[in-house]
VOGU-3710 file (C-alpha; in Angstrom, 3 decimals, decimal comma):
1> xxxxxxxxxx> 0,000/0,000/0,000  1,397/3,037/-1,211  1,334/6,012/2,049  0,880/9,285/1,477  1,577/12,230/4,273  0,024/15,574/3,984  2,788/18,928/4,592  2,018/22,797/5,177  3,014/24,650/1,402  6,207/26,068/1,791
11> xxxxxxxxxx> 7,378/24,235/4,239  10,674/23,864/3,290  12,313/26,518/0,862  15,858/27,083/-0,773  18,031/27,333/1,910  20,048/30,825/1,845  23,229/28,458/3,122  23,330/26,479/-0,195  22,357/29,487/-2,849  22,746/32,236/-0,612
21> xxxxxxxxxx> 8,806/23,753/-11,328  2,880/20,423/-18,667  1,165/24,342/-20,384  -1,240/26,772/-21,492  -3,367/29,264/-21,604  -6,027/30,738/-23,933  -6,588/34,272/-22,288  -5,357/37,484/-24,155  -3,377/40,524/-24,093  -5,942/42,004/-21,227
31> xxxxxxxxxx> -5,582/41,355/-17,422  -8,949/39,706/-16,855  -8,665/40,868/-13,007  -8,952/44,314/-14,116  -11,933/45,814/-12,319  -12,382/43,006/-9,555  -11,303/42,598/-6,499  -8,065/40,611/-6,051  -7,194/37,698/-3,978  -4,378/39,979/-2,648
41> xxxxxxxxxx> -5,986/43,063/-2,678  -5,049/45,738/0,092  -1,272/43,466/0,266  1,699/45,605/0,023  4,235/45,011/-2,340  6,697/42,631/-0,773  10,287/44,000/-0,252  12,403/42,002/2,315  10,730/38,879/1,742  8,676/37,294/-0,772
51> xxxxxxxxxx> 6,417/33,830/0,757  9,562/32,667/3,060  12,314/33,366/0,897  14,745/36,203/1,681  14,261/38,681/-1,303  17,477/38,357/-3,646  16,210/42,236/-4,935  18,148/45,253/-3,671  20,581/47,659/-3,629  24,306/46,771/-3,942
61> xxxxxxxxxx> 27,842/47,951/-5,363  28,236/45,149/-8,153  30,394/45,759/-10,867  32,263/44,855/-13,795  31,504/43,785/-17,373  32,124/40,292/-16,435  29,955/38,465/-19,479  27,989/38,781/-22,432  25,430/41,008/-21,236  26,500/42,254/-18,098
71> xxxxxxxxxx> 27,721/45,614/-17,494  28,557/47,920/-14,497  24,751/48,646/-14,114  22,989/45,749/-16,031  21,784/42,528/-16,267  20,626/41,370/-19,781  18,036/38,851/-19,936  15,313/37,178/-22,125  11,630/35,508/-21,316  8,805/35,156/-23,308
81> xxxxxxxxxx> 6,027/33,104/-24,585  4,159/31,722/-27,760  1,506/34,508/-27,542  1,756/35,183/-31,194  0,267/31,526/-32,138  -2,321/32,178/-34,546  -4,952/29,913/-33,813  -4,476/29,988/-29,800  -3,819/33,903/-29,732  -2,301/34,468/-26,210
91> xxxxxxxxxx> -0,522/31,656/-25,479  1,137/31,364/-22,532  1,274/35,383/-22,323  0,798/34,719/-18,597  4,435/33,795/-18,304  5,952/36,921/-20,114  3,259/39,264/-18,426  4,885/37,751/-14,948  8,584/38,190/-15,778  7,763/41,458/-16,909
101> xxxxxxxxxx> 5,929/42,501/-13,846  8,877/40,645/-11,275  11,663/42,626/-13,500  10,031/45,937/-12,514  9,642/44,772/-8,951  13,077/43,377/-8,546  14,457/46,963/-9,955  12,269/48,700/-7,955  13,993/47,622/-4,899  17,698/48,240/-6,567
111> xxxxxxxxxx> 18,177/45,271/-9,085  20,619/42,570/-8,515  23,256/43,762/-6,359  22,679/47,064/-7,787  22,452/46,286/-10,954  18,928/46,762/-13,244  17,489/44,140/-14,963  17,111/44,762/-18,531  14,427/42,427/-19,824  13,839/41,539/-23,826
121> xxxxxxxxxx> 10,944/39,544/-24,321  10,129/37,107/-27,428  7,272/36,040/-28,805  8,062/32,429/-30,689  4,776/32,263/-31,957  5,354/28,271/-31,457  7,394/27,878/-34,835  10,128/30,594/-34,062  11,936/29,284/-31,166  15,012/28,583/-33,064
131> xxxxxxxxxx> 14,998/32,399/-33,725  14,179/33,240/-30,532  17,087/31,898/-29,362  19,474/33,400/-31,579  18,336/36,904/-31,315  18,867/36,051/-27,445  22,108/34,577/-27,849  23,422/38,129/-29,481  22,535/40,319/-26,437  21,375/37,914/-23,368
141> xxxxxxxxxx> 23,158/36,954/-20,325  20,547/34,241/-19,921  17,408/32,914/-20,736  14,910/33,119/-17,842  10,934/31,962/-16,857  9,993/31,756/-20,749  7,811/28,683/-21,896  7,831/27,714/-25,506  5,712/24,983/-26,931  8,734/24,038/-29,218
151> xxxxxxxxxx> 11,458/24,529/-27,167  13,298/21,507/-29,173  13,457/23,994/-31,897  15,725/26,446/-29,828  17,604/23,684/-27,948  20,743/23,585/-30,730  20,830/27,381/-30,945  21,064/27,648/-26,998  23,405/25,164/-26,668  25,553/26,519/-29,611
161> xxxxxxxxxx> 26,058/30,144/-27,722  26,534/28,042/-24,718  23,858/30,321/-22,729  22,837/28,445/-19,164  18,633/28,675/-18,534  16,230/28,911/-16,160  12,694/27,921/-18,043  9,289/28,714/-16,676  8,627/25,124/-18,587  9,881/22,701/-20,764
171> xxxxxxxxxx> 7,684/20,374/-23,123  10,423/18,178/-25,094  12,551/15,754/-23,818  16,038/17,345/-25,169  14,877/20,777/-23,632  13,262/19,098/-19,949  16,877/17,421/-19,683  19,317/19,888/-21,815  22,892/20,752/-19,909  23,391/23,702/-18,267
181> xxxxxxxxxx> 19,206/23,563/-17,246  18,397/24,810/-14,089  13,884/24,872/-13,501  12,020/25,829/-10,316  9,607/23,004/-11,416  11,497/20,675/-13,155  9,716/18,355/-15,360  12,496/15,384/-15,964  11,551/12,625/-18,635  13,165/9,942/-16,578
191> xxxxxxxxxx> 10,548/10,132/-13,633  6,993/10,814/-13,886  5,276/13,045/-11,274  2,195/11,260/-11,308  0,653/12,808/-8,395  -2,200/14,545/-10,336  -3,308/10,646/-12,081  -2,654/9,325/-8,073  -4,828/11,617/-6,334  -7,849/10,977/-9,167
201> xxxxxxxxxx> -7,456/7,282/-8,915  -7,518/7,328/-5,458  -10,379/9,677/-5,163  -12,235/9,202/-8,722  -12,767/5,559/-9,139  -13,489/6,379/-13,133  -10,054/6,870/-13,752  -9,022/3,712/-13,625  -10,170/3,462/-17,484  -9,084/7,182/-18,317
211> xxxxxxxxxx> -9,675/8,212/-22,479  -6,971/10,947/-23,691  -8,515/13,623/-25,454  -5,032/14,543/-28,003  -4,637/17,373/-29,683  -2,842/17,936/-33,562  -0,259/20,137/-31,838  2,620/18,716/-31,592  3,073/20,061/-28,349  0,228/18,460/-26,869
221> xxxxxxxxxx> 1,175/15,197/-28,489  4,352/15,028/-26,925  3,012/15,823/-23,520  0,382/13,488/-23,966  2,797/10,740/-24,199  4,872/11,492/-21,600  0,770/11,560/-19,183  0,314/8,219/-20,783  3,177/7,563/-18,497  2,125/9,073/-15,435
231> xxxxxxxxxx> -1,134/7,001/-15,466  -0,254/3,559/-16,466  2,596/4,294/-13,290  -0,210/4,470/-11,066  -2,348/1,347/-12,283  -5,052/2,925/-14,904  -5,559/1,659/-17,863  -5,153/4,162/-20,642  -7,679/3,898/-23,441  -6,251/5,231/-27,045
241> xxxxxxxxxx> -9,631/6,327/-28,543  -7,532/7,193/-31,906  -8,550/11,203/-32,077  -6,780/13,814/-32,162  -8,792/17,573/-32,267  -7,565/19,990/-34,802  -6,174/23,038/-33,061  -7,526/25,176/-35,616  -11,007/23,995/-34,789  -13,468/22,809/-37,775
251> xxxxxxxxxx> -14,206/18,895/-36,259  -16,819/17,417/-36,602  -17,315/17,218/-32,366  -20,590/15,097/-32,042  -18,829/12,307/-34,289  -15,754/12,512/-32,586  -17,494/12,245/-29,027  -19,526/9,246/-30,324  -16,005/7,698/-31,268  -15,278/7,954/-27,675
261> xxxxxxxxxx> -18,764/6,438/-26,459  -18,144/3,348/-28,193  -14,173/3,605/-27,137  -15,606/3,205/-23,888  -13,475/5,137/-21,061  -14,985/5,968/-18,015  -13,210/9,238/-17,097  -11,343/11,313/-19,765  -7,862/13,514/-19,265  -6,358/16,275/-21,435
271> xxxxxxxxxx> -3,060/18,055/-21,901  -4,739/20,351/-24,466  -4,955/23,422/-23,361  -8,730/25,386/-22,830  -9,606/26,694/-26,297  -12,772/26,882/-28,664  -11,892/23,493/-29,786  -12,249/21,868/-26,052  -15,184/23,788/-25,616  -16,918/22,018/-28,726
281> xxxxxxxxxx> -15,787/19,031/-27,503  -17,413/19,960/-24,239  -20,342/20,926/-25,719  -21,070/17,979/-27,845  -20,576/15,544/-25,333  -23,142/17,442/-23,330  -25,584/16,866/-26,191  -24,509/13,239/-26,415  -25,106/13,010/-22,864  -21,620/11,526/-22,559
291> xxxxxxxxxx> -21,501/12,548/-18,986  -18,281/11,362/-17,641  -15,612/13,064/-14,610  -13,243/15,154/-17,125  -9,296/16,466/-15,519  -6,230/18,120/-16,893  -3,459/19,311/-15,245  -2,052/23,029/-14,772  -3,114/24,815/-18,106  -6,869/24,120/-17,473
301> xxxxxxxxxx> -6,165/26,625/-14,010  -7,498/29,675/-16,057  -10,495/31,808/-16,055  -10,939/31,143/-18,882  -12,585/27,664/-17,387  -14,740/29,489/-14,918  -16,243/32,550/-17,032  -16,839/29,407/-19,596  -19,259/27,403/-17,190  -22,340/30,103/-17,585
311> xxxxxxxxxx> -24,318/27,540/-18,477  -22,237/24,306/-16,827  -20,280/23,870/-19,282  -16,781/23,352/-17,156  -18,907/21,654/-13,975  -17,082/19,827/-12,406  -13,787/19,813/-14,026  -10,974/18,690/-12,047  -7,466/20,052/-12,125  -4,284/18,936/-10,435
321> xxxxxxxxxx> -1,322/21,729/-9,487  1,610/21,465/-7,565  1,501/25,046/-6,697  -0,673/27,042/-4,466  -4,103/28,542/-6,177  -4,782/31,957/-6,079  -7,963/31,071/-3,550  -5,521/30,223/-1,158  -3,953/33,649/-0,992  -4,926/34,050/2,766
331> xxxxxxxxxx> -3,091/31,653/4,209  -0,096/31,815/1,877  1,878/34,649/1,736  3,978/33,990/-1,364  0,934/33,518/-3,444  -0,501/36,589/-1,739  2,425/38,433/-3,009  2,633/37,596/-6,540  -0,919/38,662/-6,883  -0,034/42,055/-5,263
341> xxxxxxxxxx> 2,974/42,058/-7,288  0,349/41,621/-10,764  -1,927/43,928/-9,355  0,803/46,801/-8,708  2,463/46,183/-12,424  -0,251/44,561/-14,942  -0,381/41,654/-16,835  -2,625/37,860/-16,688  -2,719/36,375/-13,682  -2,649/32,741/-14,121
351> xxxxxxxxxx> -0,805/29,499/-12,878  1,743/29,540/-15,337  2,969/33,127/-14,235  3,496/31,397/-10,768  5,560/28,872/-12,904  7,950/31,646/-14,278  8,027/33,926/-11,450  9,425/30,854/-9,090  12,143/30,192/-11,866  12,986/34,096/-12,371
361> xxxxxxxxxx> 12,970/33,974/-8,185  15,499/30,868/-8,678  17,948/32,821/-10,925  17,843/36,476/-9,216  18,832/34,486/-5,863  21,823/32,613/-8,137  22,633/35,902/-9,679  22,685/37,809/-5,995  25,109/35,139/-4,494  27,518/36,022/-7,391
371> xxxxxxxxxx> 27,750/39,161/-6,855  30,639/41,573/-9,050  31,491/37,776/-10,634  28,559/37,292/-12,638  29,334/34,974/-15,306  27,191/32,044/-16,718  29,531/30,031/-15,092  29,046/31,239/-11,793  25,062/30,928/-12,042  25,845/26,994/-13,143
381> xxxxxxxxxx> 27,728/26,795/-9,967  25,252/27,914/-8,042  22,358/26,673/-9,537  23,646/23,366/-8,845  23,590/23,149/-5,523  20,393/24,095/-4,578  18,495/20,580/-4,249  15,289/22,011/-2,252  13,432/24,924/-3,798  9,250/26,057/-3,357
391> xxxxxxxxxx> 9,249/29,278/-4,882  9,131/31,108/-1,848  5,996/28,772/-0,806  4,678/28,766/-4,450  4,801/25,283/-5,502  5,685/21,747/-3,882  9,280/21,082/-2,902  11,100/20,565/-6,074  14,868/19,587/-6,163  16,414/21,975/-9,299
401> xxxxxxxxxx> 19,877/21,042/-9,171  18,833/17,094/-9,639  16,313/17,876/-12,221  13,627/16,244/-10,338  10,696/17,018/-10,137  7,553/17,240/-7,044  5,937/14,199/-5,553  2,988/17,020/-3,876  0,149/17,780/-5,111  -3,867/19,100/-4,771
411> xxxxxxxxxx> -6,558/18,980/-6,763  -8,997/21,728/-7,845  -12,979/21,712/-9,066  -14,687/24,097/-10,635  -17,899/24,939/-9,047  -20,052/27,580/-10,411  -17,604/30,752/-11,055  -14,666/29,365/-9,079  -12,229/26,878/-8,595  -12,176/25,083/-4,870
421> xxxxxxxxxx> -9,928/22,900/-3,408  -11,040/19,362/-3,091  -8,162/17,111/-2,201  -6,732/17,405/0,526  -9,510/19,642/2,178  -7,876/21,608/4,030  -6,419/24,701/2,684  -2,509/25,300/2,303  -1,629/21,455/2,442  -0,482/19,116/-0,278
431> xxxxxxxxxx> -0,794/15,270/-0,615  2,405/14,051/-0,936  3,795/10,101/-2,340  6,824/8,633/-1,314  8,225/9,787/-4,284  8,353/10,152/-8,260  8,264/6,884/-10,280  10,789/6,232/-12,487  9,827/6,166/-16,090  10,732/3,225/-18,963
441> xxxxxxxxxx> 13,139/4,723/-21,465  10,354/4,232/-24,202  8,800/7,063/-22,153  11,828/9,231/-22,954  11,504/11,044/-26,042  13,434/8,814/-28,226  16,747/10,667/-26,406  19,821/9,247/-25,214  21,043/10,831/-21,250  24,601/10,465/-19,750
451> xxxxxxxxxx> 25,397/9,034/-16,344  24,210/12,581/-15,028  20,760/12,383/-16,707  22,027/14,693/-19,772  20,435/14,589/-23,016  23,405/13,363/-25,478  20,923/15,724/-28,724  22,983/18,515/-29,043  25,400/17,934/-26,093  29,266/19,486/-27,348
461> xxxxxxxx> 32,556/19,351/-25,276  32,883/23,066/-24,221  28,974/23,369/-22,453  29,589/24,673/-18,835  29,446/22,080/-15,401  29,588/22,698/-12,266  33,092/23,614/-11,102  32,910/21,757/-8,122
//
């Protein structure tokens, strides 16, 4: 019997000593929280501290031009997002509207040691990663909390300018294990973090025949397969109804959900993020009266979900994080002060900008504890060693220097015009496993990894290590 313990969010964060994370969304350009009240609202702006992490932000005496976009007085860096996509417009803005607002913050209180963050952010549109990269490997110190669908794309380019990152996400299996990769929520290929497909078996008896609604992205595909994984770790049995949705919309949805009628699963799971295609889907299977429990991970954490259940549409939906939700603002401080952090300097609020600001939170403290030596070689150093890292209190304990990822988790429901929190019940807590399971190497990618889980892709001689 596999135990599981329950622990207080937050509870243990990067330790100062040592230094000093599949993915979506389908809102626009527009904060949707404009107007309304916030979770946060009437929180000051956090200076000393932000959750239970000492703020790396502040005044200092750094100096020195020590590497490709450092100077005297700045810091060079560049985020971003696939917000351009055509047929998902918006996508994953949430993460470049965060890094944006956390640059302003973090130079509002002096910078890094002094020095200002100057911030360039890309839009890879999905299909422009590649370029992406290489306009950031002309003028960037780093790349930092971006999230591209085809981050594979950019992978030789980065590794070719031999430019260390700190991702808000990665989707393939060169980028999720790529040297000189540092994440705040790491999402390894060699382990699954099944806790999501755990806590719905254990509390959704459906799931043990779970149907995977698959997108045409290739995005989705590939984090699909990697869920496939997570559930079969757990005991379900995974039911291949053979569809995949066209991103662009245009199915035929009433066919497709009778396809999954006489497939047969009892519960159904998606990677693909909310857009007017899932909502057909929704909406024919409400017609078909194929009425069965319906999860996703992270990217279906959106208003988007909520403002679409006017007429019940999202009922019932469950989610699974491994990060705090916004509702829980008031007993978590870190959570309360990104929001007031959003509020104070614009820009979607959403899951995924929780995701970016714990990985741009994970780089300003590497940056700090080099000081007037900031090189890429001295964020690798430190980077590496810190093996127990929360955001602050954002997210579950994840171990950055490994690579591995959480074994914590919660689920959400939406219920009318709002998400609650239905497992574990009480507020601030995640369920935790004894651990990630380790995953077959079919479930890899197709990649090969050194002895220090490295993907061999685009690996050369010269890329940075640790020193130590």
């Amino acid at each position: 019997m596999r135990h599981h313990r329950l622990v207080r969010a937050g509870a243990a964060a990067a330790s100062i000593l040592l230094l000093v994370p599949a993915c979506s969304s389908d809102r626009g350009g527009d904060d949707p929280n404009e107007g309304e009240e916030s979770a946060a609202a009437g929180t000051e702006l956090p200076t000393d501290t932000f959750g239970d992490l000492e703020s790396p932000c502040g005044e200092g005496d750094a100096s020195g031009a020590t590497d490709q976009g450092v100077t005297d007085d700045s810091i060079a860096i560049g985020y971003g997002d696939d917000k351009g996509f055509t047929a998902t417009p918006g996508l994953n803005q949430e993460m470049g509207d965060a890094m944006a607002a956390f640059i302003e913050w973090c130079n509002g209180l002096g910078g890094i040691n002094g020095r200002e963050i100057v911030g360039h952010r890309y839009d890879a549109a999905i299909f422009e990663s590649a370029q992406v990269q290489k306009e950031s490997c002309a003028q960037d110190f780093m790349m930092v909390g971006h999230g591209f669908g085809l981050d594979e794309n950019a992978e030789p380019e980065r590794i070719k300018c031999n430019m260390p990152t700190v991702p808000g996400f990665t989707i393939s299996a060169a980028a999720a294990m790529g040297p000189m990769h540092y994440q705040g929520l790491p999402g390894p290929v060699d382990e699954q973090n099944a806790t999501t497909a755990r806590l719905l078996m254990e509390n959704y008896p459906e799931f043990a025949n779970v149907g995977m609604v698959n997108s045409d992205s290739p995005a989705v595909d590939q984090g699909i397969a990697r869920y496939t994984g997570n559930w079969e770790s757990v005991g379900a049995e995974v039911t291949d109804c053979g569809v995949r949705l066209k991103s662009a919309g245009g199915d035929n949805y009433r066919a497709i959900v009778e396809k999954y009628k006489e497939c047969g699963p009892t519960a159904l799971f998606t990677f693909t993020p909310p857009s007017p295609p899932l909502y057909s889907f929704l909406e024919a299977a409400s017609v078909e009266e194929f009425d069965v429990p319906t999860a996703s991970e992270a990217t279906w954490y959106s208003e988007s979900i909520t403002s679409a259940n006017a007429n019940g549409l999202t009922e019932g939906i469950l989610v699974g994080l491994q990060f705090q939700p916004f509702e829980n603002a008031d007993v978590n401080k870190a959570v309360a002060d990104y929001l007031a952090i959003m509020d104070e300097f614009g820009g979607v609020k959403a899951l995924l900008g929780m995701q970016s600001a714990s990985s741009f939170l994970l780089w300003a403290q590497a940056a700090k504890a080099c000081g007037s030596e900031l090189t890429r070689q001295c964020m690798v150093d430190n980077l590496s060693t810190v093996t127990s890292w929360t955001g602050g209190g954002l997210h579950a304990e994840s171990n950055p220097a490994d690579n591995r990822t959480p074994y914590c988790g919660l689920l959400m429901e939406v219920k009318g015009d709002t998400f609650e929190q239905v497992v574990p019940a009480a507020k601030g807590e995640f369920d935790c496993s004894d651990g990630p399971r380790p995953a077959g190497k079919e479930e890899w990618g197709g990649i090969e990894l050194t002895e220090d889980r490295i993907a061999t892709k685009y690996l050369t001689d010269d890329v940075l290590t640790p020193s130590s």
